[in-house]
Kinemage of the C-alpha trace (Angstrom):
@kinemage 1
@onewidth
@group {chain A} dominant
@subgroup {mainchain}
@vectorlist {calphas} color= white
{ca unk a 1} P 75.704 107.003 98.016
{ca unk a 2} L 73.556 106.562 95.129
{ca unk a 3} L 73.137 103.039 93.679
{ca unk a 4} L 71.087 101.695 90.710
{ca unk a 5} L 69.258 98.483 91.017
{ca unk a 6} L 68.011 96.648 87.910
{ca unk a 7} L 64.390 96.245 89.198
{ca unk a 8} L 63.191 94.410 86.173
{ca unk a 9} L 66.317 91.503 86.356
{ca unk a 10} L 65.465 88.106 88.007
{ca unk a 11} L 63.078 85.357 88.282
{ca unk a 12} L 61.063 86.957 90.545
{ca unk a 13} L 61.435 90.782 89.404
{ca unk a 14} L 59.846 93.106 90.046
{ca unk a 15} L 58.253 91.761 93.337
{ca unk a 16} L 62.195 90.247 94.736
{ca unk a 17} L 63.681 93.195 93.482
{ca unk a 18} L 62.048 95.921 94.627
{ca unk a 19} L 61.525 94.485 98.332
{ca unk a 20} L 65.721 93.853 98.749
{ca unk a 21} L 65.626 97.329 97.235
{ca unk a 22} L 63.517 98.715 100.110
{ca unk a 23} L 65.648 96.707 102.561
{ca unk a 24} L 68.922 98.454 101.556
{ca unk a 25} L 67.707 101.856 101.368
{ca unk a 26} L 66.270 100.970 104.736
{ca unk a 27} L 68.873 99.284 106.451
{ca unk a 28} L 72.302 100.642 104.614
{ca unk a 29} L 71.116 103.885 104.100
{ca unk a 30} L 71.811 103.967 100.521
{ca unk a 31} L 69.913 106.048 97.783
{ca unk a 32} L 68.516 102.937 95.348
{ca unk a 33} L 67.420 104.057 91.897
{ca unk a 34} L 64.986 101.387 90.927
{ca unk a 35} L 65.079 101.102 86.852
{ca unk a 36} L 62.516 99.564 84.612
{ca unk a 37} L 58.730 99.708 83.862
{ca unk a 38} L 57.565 102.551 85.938
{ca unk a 39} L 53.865 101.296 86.649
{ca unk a 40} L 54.976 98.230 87.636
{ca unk a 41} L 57.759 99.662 90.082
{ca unk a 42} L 55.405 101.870 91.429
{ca unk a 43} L 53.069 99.013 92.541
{ca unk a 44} L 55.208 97.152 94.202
{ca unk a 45} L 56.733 100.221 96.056
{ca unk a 46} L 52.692 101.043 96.998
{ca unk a 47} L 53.165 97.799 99.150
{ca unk a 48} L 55.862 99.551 101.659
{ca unk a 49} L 56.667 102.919 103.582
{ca unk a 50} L 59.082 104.251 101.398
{ca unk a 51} L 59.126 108.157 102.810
{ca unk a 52} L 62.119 110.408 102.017
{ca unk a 53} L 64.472 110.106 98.552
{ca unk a 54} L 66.121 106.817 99.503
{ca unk a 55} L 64.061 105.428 96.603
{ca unk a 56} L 63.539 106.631 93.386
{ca unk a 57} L 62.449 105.854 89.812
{ca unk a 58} L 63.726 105.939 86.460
{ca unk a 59} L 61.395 104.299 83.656
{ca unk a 60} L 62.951 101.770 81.142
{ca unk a 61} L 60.502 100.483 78.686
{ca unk a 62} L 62.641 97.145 77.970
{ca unk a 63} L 63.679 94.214 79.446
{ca unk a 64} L 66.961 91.950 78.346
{ca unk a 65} L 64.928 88.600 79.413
{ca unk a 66} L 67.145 85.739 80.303
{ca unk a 67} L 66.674 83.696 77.258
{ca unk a 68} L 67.803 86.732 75.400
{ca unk a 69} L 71.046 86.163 73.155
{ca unk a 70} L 73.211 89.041 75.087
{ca unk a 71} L 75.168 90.596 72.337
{ca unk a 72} L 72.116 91.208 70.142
{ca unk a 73} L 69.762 92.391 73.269
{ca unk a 74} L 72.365 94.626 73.957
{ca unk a 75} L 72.391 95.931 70.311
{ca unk a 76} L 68.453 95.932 70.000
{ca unk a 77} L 67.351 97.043 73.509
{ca unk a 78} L 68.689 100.606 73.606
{ca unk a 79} L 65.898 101.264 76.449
{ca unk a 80} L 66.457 98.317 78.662
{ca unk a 81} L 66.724 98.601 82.507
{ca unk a 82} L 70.440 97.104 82.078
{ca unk a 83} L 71.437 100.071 79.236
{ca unk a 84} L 68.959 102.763 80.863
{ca unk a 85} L 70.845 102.159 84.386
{ca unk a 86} L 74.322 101.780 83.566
{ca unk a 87} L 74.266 104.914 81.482
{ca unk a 88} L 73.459 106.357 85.199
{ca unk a 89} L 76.598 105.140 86.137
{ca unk a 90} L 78.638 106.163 83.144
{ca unk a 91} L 77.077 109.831 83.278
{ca unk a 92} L 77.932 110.213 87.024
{ca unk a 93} L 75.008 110.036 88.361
{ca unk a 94} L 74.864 107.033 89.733
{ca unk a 95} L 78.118 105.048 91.774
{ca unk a 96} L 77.263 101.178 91.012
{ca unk a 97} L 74.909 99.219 88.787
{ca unk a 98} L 73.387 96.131 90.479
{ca unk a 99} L 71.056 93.375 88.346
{ca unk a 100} L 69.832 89.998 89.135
{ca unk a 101} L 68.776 90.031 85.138
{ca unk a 102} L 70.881 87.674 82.087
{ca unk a 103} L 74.575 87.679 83.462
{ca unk a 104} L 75.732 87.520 79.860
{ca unk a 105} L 73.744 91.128 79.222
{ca unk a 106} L 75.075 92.671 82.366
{ca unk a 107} L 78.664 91.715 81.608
{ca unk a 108} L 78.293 92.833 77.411
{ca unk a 109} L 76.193 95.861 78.684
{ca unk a 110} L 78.573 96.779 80.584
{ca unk a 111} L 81.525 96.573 78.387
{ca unk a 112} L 79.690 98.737 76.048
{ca unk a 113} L 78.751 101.396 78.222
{ca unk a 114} L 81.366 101.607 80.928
{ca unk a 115} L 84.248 99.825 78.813
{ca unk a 116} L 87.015 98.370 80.704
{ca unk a 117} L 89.253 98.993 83.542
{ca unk a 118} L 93.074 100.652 81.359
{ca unk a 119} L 95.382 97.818 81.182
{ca unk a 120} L 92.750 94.632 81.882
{ca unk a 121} L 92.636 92.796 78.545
{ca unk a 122} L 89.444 90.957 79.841
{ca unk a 123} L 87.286 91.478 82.779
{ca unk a 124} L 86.610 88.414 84.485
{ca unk a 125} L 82.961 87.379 86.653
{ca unk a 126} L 84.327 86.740 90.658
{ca unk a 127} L 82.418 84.110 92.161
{ca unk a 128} L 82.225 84.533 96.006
{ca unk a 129} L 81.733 81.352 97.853
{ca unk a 130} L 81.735 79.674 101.289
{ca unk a 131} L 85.340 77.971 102.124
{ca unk a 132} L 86.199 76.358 105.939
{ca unk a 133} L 88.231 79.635 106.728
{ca unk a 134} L 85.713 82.107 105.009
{ca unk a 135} L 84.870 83.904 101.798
{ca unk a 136} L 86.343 82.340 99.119
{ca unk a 137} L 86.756 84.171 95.512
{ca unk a 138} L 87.143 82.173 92.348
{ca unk a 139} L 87.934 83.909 89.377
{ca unk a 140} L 86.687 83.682 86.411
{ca unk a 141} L 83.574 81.459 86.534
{ca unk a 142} L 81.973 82.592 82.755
{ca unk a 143} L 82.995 85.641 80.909
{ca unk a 144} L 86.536 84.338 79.119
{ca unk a 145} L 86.060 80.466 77.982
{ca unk a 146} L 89.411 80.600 76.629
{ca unk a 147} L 92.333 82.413 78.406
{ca unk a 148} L 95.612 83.617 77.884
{ca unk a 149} L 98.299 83.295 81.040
{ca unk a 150} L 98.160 86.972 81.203
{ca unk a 151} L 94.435 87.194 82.056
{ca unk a 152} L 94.667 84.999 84.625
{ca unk a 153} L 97.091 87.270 86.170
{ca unk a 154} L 95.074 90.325 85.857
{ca unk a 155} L 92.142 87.961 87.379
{ca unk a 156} L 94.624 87.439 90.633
{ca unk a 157} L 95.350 91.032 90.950
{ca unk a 158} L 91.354 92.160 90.396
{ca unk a 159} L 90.773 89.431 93.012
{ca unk a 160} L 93.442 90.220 95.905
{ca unk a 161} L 91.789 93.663 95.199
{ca unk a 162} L 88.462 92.975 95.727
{ca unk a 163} L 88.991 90.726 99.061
{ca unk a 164} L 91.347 93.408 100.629
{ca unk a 165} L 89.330 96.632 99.677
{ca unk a 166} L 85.668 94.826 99.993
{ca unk a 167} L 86.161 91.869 101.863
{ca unk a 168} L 88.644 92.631 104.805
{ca unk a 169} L 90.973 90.133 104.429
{ca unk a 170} L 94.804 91.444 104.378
{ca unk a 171} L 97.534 89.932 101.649
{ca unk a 172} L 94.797 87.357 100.519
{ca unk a 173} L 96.353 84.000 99.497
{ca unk a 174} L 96.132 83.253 95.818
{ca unk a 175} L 96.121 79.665 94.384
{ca unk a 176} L 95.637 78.381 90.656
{ca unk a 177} L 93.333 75.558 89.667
{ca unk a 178} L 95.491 72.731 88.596
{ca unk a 179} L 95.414 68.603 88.249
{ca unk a 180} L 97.847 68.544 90.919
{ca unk a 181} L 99.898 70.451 93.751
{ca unk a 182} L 103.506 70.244 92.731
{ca unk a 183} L 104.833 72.899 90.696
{ca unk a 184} L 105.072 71.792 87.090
{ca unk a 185} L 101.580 70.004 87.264
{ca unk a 186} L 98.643 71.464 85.292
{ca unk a 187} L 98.102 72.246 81.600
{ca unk a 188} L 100.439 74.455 79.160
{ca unk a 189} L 98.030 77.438 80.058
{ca unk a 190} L 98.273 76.511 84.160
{ca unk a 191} L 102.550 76.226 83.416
{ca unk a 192} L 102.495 79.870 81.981
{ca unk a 193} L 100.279 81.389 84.104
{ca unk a 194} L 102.384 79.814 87.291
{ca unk a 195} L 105.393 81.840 86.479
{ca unk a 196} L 103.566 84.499 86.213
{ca unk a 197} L 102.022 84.593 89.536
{ca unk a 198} L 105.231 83.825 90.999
{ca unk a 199} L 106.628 86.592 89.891
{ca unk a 200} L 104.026 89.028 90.446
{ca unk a 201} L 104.041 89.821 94.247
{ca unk a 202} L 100.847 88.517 95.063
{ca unk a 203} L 100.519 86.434 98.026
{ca unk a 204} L 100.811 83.200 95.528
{ca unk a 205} L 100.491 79.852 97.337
{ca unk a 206} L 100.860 77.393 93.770
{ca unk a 207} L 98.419 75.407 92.729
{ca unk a 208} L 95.268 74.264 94.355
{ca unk a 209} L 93.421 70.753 93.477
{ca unk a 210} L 89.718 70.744 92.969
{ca unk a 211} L 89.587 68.226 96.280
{ca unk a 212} L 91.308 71.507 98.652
{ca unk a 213} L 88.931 73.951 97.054
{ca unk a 214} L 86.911 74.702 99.617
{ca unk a 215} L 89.174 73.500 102.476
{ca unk a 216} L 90.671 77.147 103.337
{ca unk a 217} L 94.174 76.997 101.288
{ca unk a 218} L 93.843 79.796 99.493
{ca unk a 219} L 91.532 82.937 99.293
{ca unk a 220} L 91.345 83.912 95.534
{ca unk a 221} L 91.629 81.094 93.113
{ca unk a 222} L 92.441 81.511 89.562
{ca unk a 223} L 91.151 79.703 86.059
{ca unk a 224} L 89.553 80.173 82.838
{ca unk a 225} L 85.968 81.016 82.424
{ca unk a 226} L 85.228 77.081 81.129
{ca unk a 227} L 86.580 75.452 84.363
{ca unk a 228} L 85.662 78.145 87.105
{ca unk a 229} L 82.001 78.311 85.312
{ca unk a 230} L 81.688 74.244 85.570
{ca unk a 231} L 83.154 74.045 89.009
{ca unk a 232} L 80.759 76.624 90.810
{ca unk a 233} L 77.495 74.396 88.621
{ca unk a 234} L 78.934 71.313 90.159
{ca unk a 235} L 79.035 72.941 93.740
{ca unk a 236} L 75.935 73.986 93.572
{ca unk a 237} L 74.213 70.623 91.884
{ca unk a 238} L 76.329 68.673 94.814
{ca unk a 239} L 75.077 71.297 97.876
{ca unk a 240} L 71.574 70.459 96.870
{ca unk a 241} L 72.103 66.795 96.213
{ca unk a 242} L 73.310 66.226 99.693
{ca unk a 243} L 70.903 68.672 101.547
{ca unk a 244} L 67.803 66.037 99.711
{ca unk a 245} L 70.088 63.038 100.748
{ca unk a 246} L 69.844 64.111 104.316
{ca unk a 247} L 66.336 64.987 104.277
{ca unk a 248} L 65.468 61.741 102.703
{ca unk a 249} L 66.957 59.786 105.412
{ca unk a 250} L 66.076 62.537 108.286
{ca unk a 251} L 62.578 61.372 107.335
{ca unk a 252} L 62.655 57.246 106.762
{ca unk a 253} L 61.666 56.591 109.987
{ca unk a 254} L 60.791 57.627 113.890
{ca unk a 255} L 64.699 57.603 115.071
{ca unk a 256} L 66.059 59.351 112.203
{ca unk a 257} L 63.140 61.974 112.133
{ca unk a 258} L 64.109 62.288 115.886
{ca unk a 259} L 67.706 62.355 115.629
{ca unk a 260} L 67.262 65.076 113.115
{ca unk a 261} L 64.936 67.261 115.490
{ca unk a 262} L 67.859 67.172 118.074
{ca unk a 263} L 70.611 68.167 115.447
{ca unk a 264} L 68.133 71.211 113.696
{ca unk a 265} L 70.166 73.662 114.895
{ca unk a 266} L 73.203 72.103 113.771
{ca unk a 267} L 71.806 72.230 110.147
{ca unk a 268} L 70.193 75.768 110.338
{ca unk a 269} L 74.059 76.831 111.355
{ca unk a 270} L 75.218 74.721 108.088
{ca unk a 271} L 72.360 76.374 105.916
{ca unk a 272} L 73.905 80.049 107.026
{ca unk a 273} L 76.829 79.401 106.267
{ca unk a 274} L 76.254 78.049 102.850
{ca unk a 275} L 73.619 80.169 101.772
{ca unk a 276} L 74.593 82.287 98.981
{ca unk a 277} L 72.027 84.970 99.554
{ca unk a 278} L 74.927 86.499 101.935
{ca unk a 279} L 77.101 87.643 99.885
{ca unk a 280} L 74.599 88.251 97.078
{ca unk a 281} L 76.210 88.446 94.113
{ca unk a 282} L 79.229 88.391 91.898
{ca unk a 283} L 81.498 91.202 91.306
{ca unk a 284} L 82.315 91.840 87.604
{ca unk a 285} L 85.680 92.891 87.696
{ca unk a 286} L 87.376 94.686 85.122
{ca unk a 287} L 85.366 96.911 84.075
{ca unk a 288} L 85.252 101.119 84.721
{ca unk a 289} L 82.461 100.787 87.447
{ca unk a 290} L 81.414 98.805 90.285
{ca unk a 291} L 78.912 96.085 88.724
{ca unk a 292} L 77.473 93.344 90.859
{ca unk a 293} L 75.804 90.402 88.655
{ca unk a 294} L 73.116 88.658 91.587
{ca unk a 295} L 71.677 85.181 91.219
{ca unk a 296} L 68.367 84.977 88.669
{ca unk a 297} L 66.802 83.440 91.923
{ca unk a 298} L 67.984 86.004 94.003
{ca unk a 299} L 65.191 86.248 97.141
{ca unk a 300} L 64.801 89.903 98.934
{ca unk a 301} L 67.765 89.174 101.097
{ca unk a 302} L 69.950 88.970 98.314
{ca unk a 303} L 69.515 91.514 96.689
{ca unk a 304} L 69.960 93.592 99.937
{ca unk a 305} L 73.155 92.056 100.007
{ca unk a 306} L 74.531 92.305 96.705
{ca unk a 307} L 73.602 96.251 97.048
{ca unk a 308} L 75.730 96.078 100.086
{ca unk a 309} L 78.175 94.136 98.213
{ca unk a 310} L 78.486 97.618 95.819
{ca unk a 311} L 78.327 99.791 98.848
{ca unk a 312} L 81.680 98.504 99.993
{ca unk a 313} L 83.173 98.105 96.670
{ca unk a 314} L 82.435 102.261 96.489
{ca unk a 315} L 83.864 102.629 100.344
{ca unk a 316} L 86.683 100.696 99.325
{ca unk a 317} L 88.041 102.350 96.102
{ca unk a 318} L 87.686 99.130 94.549
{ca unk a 319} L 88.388 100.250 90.987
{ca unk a 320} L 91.282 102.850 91.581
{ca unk a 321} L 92.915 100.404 93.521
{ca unk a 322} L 92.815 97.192 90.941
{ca unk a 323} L 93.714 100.500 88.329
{ca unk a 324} L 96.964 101.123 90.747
{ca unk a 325} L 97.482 97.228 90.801
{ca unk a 326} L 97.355 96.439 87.354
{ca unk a 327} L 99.943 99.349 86.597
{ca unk a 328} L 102.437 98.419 89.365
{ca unk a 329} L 102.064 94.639 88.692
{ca unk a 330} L 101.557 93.863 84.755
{ca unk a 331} L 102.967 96.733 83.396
{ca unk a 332} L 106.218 95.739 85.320
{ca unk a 333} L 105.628 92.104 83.813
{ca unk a 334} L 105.452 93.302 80.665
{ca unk a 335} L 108.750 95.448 80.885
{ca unk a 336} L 110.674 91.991 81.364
């Protein structure tokens, strides 16, 4: 299995990069085709014992940089390690495209190479996050600002998809963000989209409050790019303003600093099970190839992971299956 990693995308590329690359070839036994700046690549790969072809190079003169306007990068940057390494994927040679680089390059540069998945009007950016029962996918958290009911169908399908084929989990439950539980809450978008999803065959549970997010109702929630994008920000900004809360305090005074030695494993437990490095990235949906947009401060281990995240997508016939899915389900929809 043959995967290419963006090696110059990320805060901390090409150093992060290339060491989670190392780790997956090592440990997953995948074939990682590191893209960029040769030289540089090659200097960071002198640091490790990289014997055999799980690692190879393929030079890319450019970098999309993450203050880069995407559409025009895209346009401009014909030799970019996003363009050079998706074309890898487009031509075959190559079975997933992995980048830690500007999400809003990966997910144009992607459109315009690989274009998207027959029938999916928009592909959609799959948040996967930490909920009391387990992986929890929230769809779409930044590529459509503005939605129609019918995308956020296709995002349920894509996301049932993705957490049976990659994920494990069987007839995942599917909720829709909403301003309240009842039926017949929610804005005129939310209304359409709910008799939709009703109708659909999905394992639809309603709607699902901001408060019961993360509480284990559901296991693929559905909104528009504008509210999912906001909601993960705010779950992130809260995560790390109560982790410095409880520092703070942990440290006022002997008891506390005390009481906090006694409960450390407690909160190394919490810290594994919210840390985001192990899932490592975000599946872009939608489009015709697996695509896995990491976090710009993606560490080694994350970038393991979000290769691993591809390697299942691949075992799991990810994109026939949401092909199959979007057929059976919308096309049906639309014969109403």
């Amino acid at each position: 299995m043959k995967i290419v990693l963006d090696a110059m995308g990320g805060d901390y590329a090409p150093q992060v990069t290339v060491e989670g690359g190392v780790l997956a070839a090592q440990e997953l036994g995948l074939e990682v085709v590191l893209v960029g700046r040769e030289a540089a690549i090659r200097r960071e790969l002198a640091k490790y014992e990289t014997r055999g072809p799980s690692l190879s190079v393929v030079h890319a003169s450019q970098v999309i940089e993450m203050e880069d306007k995407p559409a025009t990068a895209v346009k401009a940057k014909k030799d970019s390690s996003m363009i050079v390494g998706l074309d890898l994927v487009k031509k075959g040679e190559a079975q997933a495209f992995v980048s830690a680089g500007n999400s809003g390059g990966v997910m144009v540069a992607a459109l315009f190479r690989l274009g998207r998945t027959k029938g999916i009007q928009r592909p959609a950016l799959c948040a996967i996050l930490v909920s009391r029962e387990g992986p929890l996918c929230i769809l779409d958290v930044g590529a459509n600002t503005d939605c129609r009911a019918l995308y956020l169908l296709q995002f349920a399908i894509m996301g049932s998809v993705y957490m049976e084929r990659v994920l494990g989990i069987e007839e995942p439950r599917v909720g829709i963000v909403s301003t309240g539980e009842e039926e017949g809450k929610g804005s005129q978008l939310v209304l359409e989209a709910y008799e939709l999803l009703k109708r659909s065959g999905l394992n639809f549970i309603g709607n699902v409050e901001g408060k019961d997010l993360f509480s284990g109702l559901a296991d693929v929630v559905v909104t528009d790019g504008f509210t999912g994008n906001v909601m993960i920000k705010l779950a992130e900004g809260m995560a790390g303003f109560f982790s410095g809360i409880i520092e703070e305090e942990i440290k006022r005074g002997p008891l506390t600093a005390l009481g906090g030695l006694l409960a450390k494993p407690a909160f190394r437990q919490v810290r594994s099970r919210l840390d985001y490095s192990e899932y490592g990235g975000a599946p872009l949906l939608g489009v015709e190839g697996v695509v896995i947009v990491a976090h710009g401060r993606s560490n080694p281990k994350a970038i393991k992971n979000a290769l691993r995240m591809a390697k299942q997508a691949i075992e799991g016939g990810m994109i026939e299956a949401i092909r199959e899915e979007i057929e059976r389900r919308v096309e049906g929809e639309r014969g109403r």
